[in-house]
N, CA, C and O atoms as a printed pandas DataFrame, in Angstrom:
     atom_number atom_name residue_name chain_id  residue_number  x_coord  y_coord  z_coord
0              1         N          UNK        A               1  106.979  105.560   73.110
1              2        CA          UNK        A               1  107.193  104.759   74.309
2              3         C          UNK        A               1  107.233  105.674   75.533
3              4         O          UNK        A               1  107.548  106.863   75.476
4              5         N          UNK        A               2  106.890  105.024   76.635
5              6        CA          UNK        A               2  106.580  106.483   77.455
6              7         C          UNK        A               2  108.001  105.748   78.686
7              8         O          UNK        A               2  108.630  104.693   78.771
8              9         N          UNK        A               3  107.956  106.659   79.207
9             10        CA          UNK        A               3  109.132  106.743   80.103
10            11         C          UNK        A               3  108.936  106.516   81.634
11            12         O          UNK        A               3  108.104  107.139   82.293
12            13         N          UNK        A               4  109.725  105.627   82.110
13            14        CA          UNK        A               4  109.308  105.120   83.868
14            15         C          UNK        A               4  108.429  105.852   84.271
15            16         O          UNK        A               4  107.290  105.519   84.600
16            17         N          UNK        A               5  109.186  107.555   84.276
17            18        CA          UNK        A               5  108.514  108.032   85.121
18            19         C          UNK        A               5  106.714  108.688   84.775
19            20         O          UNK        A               5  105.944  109.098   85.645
20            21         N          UNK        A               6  106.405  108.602   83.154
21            22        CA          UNK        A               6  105.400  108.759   82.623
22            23         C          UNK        A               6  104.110  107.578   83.286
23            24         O          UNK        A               6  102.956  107.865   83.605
24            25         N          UNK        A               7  105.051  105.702   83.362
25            26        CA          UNK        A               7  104.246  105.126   83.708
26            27         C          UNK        A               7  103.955  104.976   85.363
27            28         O          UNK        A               7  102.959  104.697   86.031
28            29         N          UNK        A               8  105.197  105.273   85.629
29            30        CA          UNK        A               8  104.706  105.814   87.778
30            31         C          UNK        A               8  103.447  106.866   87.832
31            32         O          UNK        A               8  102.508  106.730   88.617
32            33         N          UNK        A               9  103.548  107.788   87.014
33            34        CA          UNK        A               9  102.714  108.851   86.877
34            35         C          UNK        A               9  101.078  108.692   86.988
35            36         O          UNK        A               9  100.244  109.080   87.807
36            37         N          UNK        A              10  101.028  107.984   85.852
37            38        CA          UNK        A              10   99.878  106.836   85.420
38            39         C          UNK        A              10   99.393  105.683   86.676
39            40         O          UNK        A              10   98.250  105.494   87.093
40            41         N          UNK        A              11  100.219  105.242   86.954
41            42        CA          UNK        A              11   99.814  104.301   87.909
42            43         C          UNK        A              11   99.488  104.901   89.068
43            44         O          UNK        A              11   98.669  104.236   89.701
44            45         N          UNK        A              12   99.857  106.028   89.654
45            46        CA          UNK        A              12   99.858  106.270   90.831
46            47         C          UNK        A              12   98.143  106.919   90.747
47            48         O          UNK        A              12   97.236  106.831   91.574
48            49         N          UNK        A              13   98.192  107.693   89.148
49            50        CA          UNK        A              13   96.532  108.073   89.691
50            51         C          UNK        A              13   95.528  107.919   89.324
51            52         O          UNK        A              13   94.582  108.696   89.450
52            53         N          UNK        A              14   95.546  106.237   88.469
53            54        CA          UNK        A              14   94.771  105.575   88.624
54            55         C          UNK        A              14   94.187  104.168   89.930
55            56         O          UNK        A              14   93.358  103.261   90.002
56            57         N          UNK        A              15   95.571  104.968   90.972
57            58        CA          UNK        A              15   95.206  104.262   91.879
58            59         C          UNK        A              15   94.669  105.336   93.054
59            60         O          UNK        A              15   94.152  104.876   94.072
60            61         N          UNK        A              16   94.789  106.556   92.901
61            62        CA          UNK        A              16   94.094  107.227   93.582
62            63         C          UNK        A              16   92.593  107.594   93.145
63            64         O          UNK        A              16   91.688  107.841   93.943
64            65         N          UNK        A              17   92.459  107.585   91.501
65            66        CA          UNK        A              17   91.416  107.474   91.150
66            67         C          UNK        A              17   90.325  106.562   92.114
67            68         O          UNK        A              17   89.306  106.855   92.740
68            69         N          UNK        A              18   91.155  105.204   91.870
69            70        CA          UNK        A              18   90.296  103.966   92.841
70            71         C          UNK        A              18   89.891  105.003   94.129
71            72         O          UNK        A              18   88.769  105.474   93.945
72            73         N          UNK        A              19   90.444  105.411   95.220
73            74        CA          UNK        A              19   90.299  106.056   95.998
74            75         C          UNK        A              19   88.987  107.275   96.131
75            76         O          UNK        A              19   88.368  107.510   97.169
76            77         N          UNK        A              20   88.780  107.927   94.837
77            78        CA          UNK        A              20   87.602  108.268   94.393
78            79         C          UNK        A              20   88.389  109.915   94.809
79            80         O          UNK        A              20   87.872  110.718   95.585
80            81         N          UNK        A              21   89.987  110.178   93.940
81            82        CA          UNK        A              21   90.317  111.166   94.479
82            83         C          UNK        A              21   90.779  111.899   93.018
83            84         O          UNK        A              21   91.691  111.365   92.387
84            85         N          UNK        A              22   90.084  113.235   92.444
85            86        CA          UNK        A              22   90.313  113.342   91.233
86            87         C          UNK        A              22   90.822  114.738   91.511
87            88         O          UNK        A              22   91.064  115.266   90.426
88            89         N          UNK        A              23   91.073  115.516   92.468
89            90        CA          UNK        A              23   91.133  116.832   92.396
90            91         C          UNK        A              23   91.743  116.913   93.488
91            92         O          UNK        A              23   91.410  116.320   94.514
92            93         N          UNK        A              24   93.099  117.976   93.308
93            94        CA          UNK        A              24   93.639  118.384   95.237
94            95         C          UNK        A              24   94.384  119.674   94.503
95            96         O          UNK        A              24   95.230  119.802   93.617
96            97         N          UNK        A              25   93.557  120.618   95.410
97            98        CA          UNK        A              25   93.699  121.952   95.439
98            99         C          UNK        A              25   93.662  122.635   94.125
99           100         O          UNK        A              25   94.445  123.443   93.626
100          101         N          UNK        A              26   92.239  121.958   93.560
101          102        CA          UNK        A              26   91.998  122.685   92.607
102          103         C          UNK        A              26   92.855  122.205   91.134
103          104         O          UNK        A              26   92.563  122.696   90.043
104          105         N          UNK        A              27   93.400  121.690   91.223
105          106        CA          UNK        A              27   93.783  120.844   90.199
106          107         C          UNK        A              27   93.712  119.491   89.735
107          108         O          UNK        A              27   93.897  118.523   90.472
108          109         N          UNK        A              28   93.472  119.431   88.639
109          110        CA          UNK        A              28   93.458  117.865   88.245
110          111         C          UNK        A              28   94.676  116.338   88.521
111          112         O          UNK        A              28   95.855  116.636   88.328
112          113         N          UNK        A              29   94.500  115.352   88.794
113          114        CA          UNK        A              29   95.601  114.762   88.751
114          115         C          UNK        A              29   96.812  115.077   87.900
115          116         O          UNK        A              29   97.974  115.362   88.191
116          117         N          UNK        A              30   96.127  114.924   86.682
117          118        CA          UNK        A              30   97.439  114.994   85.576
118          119         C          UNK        A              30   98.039  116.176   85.357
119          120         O          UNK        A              30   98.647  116.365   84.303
120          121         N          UNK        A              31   97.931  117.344   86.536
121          122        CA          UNK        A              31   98.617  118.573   86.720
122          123         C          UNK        A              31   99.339  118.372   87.899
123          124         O          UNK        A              31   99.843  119.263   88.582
124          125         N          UNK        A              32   99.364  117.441   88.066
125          126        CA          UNK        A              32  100.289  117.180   89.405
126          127         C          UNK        A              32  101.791  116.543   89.307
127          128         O          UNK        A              32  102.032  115.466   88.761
128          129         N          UNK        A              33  102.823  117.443   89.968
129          130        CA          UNK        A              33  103.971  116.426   89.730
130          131         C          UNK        A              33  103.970  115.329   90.670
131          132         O          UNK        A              33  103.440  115.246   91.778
132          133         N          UNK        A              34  104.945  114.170   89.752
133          134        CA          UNK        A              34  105.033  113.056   90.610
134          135         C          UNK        A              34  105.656  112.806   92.228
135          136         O          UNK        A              34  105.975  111.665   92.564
136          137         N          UNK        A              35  105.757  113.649   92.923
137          138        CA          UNK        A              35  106.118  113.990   94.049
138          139         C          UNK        A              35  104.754  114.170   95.001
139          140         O          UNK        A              35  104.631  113.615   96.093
140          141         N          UNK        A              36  103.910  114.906   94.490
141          142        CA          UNK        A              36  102.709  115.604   94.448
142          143         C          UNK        A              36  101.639  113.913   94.695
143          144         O          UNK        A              36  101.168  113.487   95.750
144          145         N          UNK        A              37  101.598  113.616   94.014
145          146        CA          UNK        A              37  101.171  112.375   93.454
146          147         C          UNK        A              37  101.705  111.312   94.379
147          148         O          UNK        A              37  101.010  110.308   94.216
148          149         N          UNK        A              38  102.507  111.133   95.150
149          150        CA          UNK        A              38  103.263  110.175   95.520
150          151         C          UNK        A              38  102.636  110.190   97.406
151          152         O          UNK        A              38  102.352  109.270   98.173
152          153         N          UNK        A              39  102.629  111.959   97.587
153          154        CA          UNK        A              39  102.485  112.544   98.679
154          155         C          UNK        A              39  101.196  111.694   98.910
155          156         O          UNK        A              39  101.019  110.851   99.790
156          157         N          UNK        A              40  100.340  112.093   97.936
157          158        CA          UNK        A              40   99.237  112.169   98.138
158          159         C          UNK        A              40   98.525  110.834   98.084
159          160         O          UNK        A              40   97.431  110.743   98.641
160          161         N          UNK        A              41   99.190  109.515   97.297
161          162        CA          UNK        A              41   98.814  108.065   97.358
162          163         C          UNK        A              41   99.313  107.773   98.942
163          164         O          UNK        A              41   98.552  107.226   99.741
164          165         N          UNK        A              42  100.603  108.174   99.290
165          166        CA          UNK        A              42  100.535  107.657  100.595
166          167         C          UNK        A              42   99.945  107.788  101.759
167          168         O          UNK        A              42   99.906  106.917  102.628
168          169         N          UNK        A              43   99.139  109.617  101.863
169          170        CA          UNK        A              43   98.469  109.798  102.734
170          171         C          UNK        A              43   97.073  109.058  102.638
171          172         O          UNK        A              43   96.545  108.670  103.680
172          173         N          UNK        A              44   96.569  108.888  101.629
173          174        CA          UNK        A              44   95.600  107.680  101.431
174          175         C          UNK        A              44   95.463  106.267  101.595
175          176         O          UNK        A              44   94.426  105.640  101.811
176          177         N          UNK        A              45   96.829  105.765  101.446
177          178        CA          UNK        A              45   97.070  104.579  102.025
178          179         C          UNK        A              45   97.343  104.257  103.204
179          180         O          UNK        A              45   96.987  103.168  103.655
180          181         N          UNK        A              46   98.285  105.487  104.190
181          182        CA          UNK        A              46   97.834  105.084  105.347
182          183         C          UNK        A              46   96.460  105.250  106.141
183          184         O          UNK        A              46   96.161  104.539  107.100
184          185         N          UNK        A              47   95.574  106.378  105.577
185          186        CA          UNK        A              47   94.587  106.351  105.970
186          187         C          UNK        A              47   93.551  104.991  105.890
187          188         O          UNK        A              47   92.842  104.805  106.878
188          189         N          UNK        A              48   93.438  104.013  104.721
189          190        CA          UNK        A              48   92.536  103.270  104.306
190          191         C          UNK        A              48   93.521  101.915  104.253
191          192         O          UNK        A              48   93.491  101.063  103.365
192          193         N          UNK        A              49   94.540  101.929  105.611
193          194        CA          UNK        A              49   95.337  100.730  105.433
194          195         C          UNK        A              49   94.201   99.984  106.731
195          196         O          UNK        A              49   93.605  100.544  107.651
196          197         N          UNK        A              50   94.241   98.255  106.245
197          198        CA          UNK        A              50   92.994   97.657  107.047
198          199         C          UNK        A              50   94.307   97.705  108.734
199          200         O          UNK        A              50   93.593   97.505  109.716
200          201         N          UNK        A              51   95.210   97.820  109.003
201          202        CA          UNK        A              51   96.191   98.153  110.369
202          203         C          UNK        A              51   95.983   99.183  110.840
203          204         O          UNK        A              51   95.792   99.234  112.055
204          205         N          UNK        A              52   95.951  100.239  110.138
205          206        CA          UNK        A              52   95.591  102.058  110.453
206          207         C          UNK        A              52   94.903  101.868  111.509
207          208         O          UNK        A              52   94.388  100.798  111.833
208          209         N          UNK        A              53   94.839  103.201  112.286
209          210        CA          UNK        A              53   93.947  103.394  113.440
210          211         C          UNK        A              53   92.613  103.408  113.761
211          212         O          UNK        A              53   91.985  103.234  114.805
212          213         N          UNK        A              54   92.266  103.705  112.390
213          214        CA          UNK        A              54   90.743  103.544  112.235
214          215         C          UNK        A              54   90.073  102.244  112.236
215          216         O          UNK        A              54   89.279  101.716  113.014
216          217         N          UNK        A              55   90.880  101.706  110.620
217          218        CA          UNK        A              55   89.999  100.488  110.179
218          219         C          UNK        A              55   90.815   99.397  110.389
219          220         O          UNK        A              55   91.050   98.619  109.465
220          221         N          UNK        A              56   91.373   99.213  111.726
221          222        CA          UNK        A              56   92.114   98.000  112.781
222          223         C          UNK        A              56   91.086   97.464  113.696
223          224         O          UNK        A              56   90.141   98.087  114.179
224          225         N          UNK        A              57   91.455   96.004  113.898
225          226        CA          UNK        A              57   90.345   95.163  114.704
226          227         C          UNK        A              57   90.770   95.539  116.165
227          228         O          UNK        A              57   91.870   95.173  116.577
228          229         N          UNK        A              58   90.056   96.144  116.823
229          230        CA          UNK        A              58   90.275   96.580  118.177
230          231         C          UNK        A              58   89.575   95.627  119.463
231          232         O          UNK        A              58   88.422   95.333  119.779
232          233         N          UNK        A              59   90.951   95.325  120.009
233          234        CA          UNK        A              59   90.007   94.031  121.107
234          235         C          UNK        A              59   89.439   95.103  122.211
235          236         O          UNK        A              59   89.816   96.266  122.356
236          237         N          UNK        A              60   88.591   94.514  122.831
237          238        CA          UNK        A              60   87.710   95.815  124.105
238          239         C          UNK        A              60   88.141   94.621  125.899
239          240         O          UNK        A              60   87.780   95.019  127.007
C-alpha cells in the first residue's frame, strides 16, 4: 500500500508530465523530492493559468 505521500508524489508528476515536463536540472521526475515537485507544479500552473498574465482576455 503506498503512502499519502508516495500518492502526492505520483500525482503531482503525472500532472506535470501533462505539462510535457519530464526533466529539471538534469534529473528525472521520480528523483525529485516532493517539495521539488510541488515547486515546480506551481510554477507551471501559474504560468498556464487561463487568469495569468499571458493567457488572460485583455480588453484594448
Amino acid at each position: 500500500m503506498k503512502t499519502n505521500v508516495e500518492k502526492k508524489r505520483q500525482k503531482l508528476i503525472n500532472k506535470l508530465i501533462f505539462f510535457n515536463v519530464y526533466k529539471k536540472e538534469d534529473k528525472t521526475l521520480y528523483e525529485l523530492p516532493l517539495s521539488s515537485l510541488e515547486n515546480e507544479y506551481k510554477r507551471y500552473k501559474l504560468q498556464n493559468h487561463p487568469h495569468g498574465e499571458f493567457g488572460s482576455i485583455q480588453w484594448i
